[in-house]
C-alpha positions in Angstrom: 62.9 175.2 6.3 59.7 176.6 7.9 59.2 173.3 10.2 63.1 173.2 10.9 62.8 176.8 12.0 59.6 176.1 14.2 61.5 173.2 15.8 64.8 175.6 16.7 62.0 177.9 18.5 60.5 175.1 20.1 63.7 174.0 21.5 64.9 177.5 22.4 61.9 178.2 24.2 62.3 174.6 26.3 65.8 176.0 26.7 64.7 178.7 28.5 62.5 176.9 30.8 64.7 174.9 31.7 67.7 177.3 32.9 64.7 179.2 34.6 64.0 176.2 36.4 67.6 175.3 36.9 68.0 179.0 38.5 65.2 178.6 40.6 66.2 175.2 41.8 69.8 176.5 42.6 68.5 179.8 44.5 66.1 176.8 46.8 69.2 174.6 47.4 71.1 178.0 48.2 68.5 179.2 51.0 67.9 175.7 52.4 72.1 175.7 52.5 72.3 178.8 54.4 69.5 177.9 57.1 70.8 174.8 57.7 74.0 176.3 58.2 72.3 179.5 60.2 70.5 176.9 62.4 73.8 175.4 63.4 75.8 178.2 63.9 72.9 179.1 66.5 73.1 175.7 67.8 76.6 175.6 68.5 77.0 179.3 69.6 73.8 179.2 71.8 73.9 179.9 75.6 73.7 177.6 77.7 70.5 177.5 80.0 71.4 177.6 83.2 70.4 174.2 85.2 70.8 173.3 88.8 73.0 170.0 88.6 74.0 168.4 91.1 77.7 167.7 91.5 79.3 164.3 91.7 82.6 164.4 93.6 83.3 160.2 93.7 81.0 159.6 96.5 79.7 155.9 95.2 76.5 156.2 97.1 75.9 159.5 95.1 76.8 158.3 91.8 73.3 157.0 90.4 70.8 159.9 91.3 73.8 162.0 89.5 73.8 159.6 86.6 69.8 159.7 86.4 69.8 163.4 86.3 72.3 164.2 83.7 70.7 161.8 81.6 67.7 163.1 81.6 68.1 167.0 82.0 71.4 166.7 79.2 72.4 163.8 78.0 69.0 163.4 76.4 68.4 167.2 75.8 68.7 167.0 71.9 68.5 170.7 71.6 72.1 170.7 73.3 74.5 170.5 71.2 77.5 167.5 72.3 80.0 170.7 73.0 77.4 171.9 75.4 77.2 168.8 77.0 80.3 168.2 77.4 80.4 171.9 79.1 77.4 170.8 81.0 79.1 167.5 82.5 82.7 169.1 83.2 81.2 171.7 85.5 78.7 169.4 87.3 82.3 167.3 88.4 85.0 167.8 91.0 87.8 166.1 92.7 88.4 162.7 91.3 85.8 162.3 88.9 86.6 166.0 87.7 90.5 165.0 86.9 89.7 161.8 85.2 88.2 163.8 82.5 90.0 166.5 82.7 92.4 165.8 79.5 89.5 166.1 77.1 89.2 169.5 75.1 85.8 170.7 74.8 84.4 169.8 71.5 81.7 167.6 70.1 83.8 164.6 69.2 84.6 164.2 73.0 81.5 164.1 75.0 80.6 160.5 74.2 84.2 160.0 75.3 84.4 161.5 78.3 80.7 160.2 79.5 81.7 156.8 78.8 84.9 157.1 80.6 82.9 158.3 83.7 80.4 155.7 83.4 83.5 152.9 83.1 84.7 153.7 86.4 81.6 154.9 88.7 78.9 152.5 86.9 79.6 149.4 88.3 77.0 147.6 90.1 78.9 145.4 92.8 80.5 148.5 94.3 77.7 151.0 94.0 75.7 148.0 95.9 78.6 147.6 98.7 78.8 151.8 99.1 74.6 151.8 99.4 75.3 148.9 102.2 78.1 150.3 103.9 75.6 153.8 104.4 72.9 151.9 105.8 74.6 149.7 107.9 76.8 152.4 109.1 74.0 155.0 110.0 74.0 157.1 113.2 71.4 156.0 115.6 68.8 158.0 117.2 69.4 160.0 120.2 66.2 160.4 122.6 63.3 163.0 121.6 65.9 164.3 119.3 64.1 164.9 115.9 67.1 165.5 113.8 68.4 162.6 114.3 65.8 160.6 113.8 64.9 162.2 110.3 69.1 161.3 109.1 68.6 157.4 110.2 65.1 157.7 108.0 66.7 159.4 105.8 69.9 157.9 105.5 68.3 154.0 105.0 65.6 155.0 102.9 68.4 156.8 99.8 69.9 153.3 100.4 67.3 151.4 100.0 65.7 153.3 96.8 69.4 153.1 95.2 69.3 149.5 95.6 66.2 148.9 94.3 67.3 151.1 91.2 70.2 148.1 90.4 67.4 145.9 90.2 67.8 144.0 93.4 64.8 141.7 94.8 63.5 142.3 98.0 62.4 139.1 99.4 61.1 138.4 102.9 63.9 137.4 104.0 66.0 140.9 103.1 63.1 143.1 104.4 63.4 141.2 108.1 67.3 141.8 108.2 66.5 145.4 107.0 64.0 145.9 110.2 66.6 144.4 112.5 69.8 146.6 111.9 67.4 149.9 111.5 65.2 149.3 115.0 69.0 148.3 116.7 70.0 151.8 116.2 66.7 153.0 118.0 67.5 154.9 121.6 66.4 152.4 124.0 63.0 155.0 124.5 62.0 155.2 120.8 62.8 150.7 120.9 60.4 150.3 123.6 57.4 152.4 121.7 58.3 150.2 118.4 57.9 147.2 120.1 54.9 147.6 121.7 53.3 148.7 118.8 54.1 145.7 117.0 51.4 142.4 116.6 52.9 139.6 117.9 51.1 137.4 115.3 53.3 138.4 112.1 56.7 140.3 111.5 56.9 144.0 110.5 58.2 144.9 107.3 60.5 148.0 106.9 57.6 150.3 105.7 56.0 149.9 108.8 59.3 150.6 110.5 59.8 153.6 108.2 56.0 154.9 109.0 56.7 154.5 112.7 59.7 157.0 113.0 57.8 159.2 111.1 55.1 159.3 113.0 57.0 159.6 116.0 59.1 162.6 114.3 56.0 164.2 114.0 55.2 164.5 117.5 58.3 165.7 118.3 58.4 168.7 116.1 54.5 169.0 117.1 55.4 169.0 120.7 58.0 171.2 120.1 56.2 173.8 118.6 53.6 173.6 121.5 56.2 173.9 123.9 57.7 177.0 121.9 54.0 178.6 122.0 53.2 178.1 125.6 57.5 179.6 126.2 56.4 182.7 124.0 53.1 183.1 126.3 55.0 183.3 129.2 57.7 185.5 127.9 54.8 188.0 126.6 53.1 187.5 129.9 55.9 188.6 131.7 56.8 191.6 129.6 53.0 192.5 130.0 53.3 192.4 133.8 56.6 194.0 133.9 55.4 197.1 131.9 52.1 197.3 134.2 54.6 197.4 136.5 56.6 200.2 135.5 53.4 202.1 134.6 52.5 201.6 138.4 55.7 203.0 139.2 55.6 205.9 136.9 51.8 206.7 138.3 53.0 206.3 141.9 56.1 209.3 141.2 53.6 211.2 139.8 51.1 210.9 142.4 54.0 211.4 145.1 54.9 214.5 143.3 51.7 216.1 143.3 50.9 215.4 146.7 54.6 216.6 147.9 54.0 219.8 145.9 51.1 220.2 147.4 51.9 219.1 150.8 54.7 221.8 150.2 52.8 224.2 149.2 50.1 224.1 152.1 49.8 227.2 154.4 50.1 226.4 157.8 47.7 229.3 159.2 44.8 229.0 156.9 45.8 224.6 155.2 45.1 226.4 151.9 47.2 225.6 148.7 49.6 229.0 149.4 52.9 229.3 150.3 52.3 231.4 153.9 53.4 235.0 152.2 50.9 234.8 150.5 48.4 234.0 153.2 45.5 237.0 153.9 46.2 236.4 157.4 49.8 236.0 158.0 50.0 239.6 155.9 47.6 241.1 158.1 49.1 240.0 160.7 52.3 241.4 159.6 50.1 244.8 158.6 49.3 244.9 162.6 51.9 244.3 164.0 53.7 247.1 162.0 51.4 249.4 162.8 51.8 248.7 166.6 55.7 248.6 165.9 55.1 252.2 164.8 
């Protein structure tokens, strides 16, 4: 009886351990539980940082510097959650691309959806590459010593050209020598002169060496410019300088005048003291005299 009693102890007492770890066990999975569930509460009801996207209204030769951005600043942001994104990538649309996606609610089941839907109709190599082609080809051309429009042809040609090198086309010899004609075509007949003199005869120049000249050029422009605006300001200041002197003169002159009027005004005529004559020593003993002879 004595060993059956010491085993009922023995198993109480494992008894008890065990619903103490059981308890213990259960309050752990309860805690992990609720911060899991705290953590995505916060997630899904955090605010949104606010991010300077660009917006992508269907303009083709816009589309992949949009695409590259939103990838990288949301679509690979894993501390948004896929609502957010989705909030993210409705507000960074308008116009066309903006209705195609309008018909999706806002929840996490529908970004993929809607992302994919944008990248089925805008992501399409052959007419992203005719867009790019269409901009360079279709540039403005320069107007003479005009920097502004020089810096939109750069401009222009060079957003095509990095957008066409992003699809992964291969820029032979052959490509950079048609790319050097139709840019140096739309050169003013001054700026096509100074390119083709700089050029060696002995070999043909690629497009960076076109794009290097404009800028170059571009820069002495603005620098001639700004000399011209220095040497304008000079004058102006010059002027003004001279005109005030001027004015002072003026101003010193009336006041000079005035003094030598008052004075000239003021001059006795018997005596050329500075006295008006009534009060001359003379003229009032004249007067004195000639009273006294009067009387």
């Amino acid at each position: 009886m004595k060993y059956i009693q010491l085993n009922k102890d023995i198993i109480t007492d494992l008894l008890v351990e065990i619903e103490e770890i059981l308890i213990v066990k259960t309050k752990e999975e309860n805690v992990s539980t609720s911060n899991s569930s705290r953590n995505s509460e916060n997630k899904n009801n955090l605010k949104l940082p606010k991010l300077e996207l660009p917006v992508f209204s269907g303009d083709l030769s816009a589309w992949l510097s949009f695409k590259e951005i939103f990838i990288n600043a949301i679509d690979k942001n894993y501390e948004l959650s896929e609502t957010a994104k989705l909030s993210y990538l409705i507000s960074s649309l308008k116009g066309d691309p903006a209705k195609l996606i309008s018909g999706f609610s806002i929840s996490d089941e529908n970004y993929k959806q809607a992302w994919e839907t944008l990248l089925n109709r805008y992501d399409d190599k052959k007419n992203l590459a005719n867009s790019l082609l269409s901009k360079f080809i279709n540039a403005k051309p320069t107007k003479p010593n005009n920097q502004k429009s020089i810096l939109y042809l750069l401009d222009t040609c060079n957003l095509a050209i990095r957008n066409l090198k992003s699809l992964k086309f291969q820029f032979n010899e052959f490509v950079n020598l048609i790319l050097v004609f139709i840019v140096q075509e739309k050169l003013d007949e001054s700026l096509r002169k100074q390119w083709e003199l700089s050029l060696d005869c002995e070999k043909f120049p690629t497009y960076d060496d076109l794009v290097s000249f404009i800028e170059k050029h571009a820069r002495s422009i603005r620098n001639a410019n700004s000399d011209h605006l220095t040497s304008r300001d000079c004058i102006s200041s010059n002027i003004q300088s001279r005109d005030m002197n001027k004015n002072s003169a003026k101003k010193n002159t009336v006041v000079h005048n005035t003094v030598v009027n008052n004075s000239t005004r003021n001059k006795c005529i018997l005596c050329s003291e500075n006295h008006p004559i009534y009060k001359c020593g003379i003229f009032n003993g004249y007067i004195i005299l000639n009273k006294g002879g009067m009387s």
